[in-house]
C-alpha positions, 0 to 999 in steps of 0.5 A, spaced: 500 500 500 503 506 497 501 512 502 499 520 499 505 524 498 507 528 505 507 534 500 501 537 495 502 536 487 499 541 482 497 540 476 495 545 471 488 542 468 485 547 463 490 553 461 483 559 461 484 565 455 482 572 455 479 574 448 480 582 447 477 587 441 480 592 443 479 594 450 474 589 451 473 582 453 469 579 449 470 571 451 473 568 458 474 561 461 479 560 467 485 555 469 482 550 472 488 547 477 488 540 481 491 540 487 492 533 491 494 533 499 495 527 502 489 524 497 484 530 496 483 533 491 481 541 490 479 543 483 481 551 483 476 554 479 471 551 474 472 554 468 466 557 463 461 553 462 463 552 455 469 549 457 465 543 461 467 537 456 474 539 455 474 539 462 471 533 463 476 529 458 482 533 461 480 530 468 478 523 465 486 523 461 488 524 468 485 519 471 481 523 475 474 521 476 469 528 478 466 523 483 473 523 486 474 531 486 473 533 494 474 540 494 472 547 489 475 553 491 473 559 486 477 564 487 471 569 485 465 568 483 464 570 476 461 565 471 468 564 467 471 562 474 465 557 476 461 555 470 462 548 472 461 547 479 455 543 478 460 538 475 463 536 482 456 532 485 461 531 491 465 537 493 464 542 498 465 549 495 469 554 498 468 562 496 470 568 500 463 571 504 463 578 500 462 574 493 455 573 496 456 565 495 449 561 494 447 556 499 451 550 502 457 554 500 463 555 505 464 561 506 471 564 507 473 570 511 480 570 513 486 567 510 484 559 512 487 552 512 484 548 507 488 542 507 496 541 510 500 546 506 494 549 502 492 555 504 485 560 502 488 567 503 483 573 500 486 577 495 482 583 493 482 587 488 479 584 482 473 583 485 471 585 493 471 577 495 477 575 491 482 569 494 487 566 492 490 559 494 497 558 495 501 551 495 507 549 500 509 543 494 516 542 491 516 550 490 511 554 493 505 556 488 500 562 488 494 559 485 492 567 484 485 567 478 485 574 477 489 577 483 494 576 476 489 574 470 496 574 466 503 573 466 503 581 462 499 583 468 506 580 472 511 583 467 507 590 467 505 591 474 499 593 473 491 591 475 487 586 472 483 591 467 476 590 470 478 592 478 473 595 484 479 598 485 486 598 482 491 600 488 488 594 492 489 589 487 497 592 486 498 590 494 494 584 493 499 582 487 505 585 490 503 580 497 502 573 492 509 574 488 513 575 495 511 568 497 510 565 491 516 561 486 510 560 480 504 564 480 498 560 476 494 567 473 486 566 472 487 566 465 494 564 463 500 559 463 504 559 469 510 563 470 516 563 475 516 569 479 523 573 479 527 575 484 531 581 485 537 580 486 
């Protein structure tokens, strides 16, 4: 009998993607991020839910059942980000209490241990109930949704386009990539931080 790795895996199972014309947004669907921790598994965020049978087959390529899905964080609750919380019959839902989460949602305040080394922080900006979930793994992961949407908003310093408030989502970036060795943005692929020397 194996036993479940002491430290939490990631694995990126959807990249998400924006669609812009001009400086509209006109198409969006989420990264979808598995997290195992001692045999658990936390799918953050869903995806749009024009996404679901790629999703679903993605998950079936690894070998994981949607029954077996134990945990859903949303790192907010816009319809890109948990258009297929449906799918996961099973999982406890989790969302930060100012993004009104439906019923039978748990409902995150503060920052707030999920499982051993993954961690649900708040990271407004965004959205005023944005959260991140950061993974102590083989290298420390900011699973950030659109804290960082992309990797330009990395590079550029600059806040995700649509914001309740643009120096908060600075701060909320600048605190997940002090911590972070690799951001997995909201709609991106992920990328190493870079650390001054």
């Amino acid at each position: 009998m194996t036993m479940p790795s002491a430290r939490p895996r990631v694995k990126v199972v959807l990249t998400g993607s924006l669609v812009r014309e001009g400086n509209r947004i006109v198409d969006a669907s989420s990264t979808v991020t598995l997290v195992e921790a001692l045999g658990q598994f936390v799918l953050v965020d869903t995806g749009a839910p024009r996404t679901s049978n790629r999703l679903v087959k993605s998950l079936r390529t690894m070998k994981i059942n949607l029954s077996s899905i134990g945990y859903i964080v949303n790192t907010h609750l816009h319809i890109d980000h948990c258009g297929c919380n449906d799918l996961f019959e099973n999982a406890r839902t989790y969302a930060h209490v100012l993004e009104r989460p439906p019923v039978g949602t748990v409902r995150i305040s503060g920052e707030t241990t999920l499982l051993h080394g993954v961690s649900l922080v708040p990271s407004p900006g965004h959205s005023a109930g944005s959260m991140s979930v950061l993974v102590e793994a083989e290298k420390k992961y900011a699973i950030c949704g659109d804290a960082i949407p992309t990797r330009a908003n990395y590079e550029s310093h600059v806040p995700p386009f649509i914001n309740i408030d643009a120096k908060l989502a600075l701060a909320s970036m600048d605190v997940l990539t002090s911590w972070a060795d690799v951001v997995i943005p909201g709609h991106d692929s992920p990328f190493g931080v870079v650390r001054k020397k």
